[in-house]
N, C-alpha and C positions, 0 to 999 in steps of 0.2 A: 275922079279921085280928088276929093279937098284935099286943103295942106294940111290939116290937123290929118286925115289916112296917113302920108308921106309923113308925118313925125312919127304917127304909131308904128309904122312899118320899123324908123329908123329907131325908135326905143327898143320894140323885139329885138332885132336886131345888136344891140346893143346888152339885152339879157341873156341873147342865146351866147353870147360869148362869155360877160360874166358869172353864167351860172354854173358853169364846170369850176373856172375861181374859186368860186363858194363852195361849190361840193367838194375841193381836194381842201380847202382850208376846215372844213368842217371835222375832215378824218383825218389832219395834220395835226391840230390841235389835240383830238381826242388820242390820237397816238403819241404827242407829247407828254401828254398827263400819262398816261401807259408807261412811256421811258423814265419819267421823271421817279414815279412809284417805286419801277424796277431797280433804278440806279441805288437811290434814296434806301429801297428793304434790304438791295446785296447787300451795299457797304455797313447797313449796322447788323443784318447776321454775322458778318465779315468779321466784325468787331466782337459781339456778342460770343460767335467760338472762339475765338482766339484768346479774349477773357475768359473764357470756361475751360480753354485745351493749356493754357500758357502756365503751369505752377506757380503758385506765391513763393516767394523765400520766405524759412522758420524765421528767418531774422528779422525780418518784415516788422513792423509794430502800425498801428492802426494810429498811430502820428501822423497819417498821410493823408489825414482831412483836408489839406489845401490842396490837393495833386486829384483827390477825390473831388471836389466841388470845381476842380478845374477842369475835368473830366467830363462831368456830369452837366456842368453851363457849356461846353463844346457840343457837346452830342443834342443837347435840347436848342443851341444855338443850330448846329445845322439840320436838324426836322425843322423848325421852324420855317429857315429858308427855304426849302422843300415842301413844306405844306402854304407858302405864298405863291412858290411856282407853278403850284397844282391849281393851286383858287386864281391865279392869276389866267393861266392856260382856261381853266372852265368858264372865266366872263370873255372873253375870246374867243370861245367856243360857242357859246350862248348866242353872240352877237354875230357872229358868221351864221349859224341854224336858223336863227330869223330874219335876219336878210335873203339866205338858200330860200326859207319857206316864202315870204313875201314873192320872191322871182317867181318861184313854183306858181303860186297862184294868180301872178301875172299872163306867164304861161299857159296856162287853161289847165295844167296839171291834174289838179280835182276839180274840174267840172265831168260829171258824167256825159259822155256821147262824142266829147271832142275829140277824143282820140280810140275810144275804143266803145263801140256799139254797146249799150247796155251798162255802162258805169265809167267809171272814171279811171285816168293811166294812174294813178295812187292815190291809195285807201285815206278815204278823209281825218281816221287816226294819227298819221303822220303828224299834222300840223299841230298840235299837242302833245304828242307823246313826248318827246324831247324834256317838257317840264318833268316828268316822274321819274325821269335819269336818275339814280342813286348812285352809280360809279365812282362819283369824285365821292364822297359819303365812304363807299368800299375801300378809296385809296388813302385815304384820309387815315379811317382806323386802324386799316395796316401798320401807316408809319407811327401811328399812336402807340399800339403795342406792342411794336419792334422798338421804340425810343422808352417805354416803361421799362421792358427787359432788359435794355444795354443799362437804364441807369440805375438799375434793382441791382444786375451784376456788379456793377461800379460801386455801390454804397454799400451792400454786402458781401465784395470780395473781403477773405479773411488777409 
């Protein structure tokens, strides 16, 4: 055995421990963005029936353009911070997935025969597919037409 086997040993070594790391931080992230989504669409349905179930007063007068625009800059102030959350969680996400796959293929992962007679322990798809993710795309438009509807409601309550 050279020293350079005796380092490789202690590099595997060193990714068989960091690659579970990676793999809970991969589905930690992605499930941040999941909470983040879910928090983010309750509270403006939350908002959104509440403005729809809540009466105006007859007495009301549409003099309330400042209470309006101060309504309507809150609710697009907080999707905002909400849609930085989500893009922020998804380049953290991105970067733990390719460091996961790098390991993976340090690993022997997709090499065919090394682990499993006749092909590889995971589909060479894998190391790719991650790019065509459109999820953060799905959570995205959510809070987009959850924050149009609270602010439709907001500038067309009578």
């Amino acid at each position: 055995m050279s020293p350079s086997d005796g380092l490789r040993e202690a590099q595997l070594e060193i990714l068989k421990v960091l690659y579970p790391w990676y793999k809970e931080e991969v589905f930690r992230r992605r499930e941040q963005m999941m909470r983040l989504t879910a928090f983010a669409s309750a509270f403006l349905v939350l908002l959104l029936v509440t403005m729809l179930a809540v009466p105006t007063s007859p007495a009301r007068v549409k003099s309330d353009l400042t209470v309006a625009l101060f309504a309507i800059t809150g609710v697009a102030l907080f999707s905002s911070v909400f849609a930085y959350l989500i893009l922020q969680q998804r380049e953290r996400h991105r970067q733990a997935k390719q460091a996961l796959i790098e390991i993976e293929r340090v690993l022997g992962l997709y090499e065919p025969d090394l682990y499993v007679l006749g092909k590889s322990l995971y589909p060479e798809e894998w190391q790719t597919a991650w790019r065509s993710d459109r999820s953060v795309t799905v959570y995205l438009t959510v809070l987009a037409a959850l924050t149009v509807l609270v602010v439709a409601a907001v500038w067309l309550r009578p």
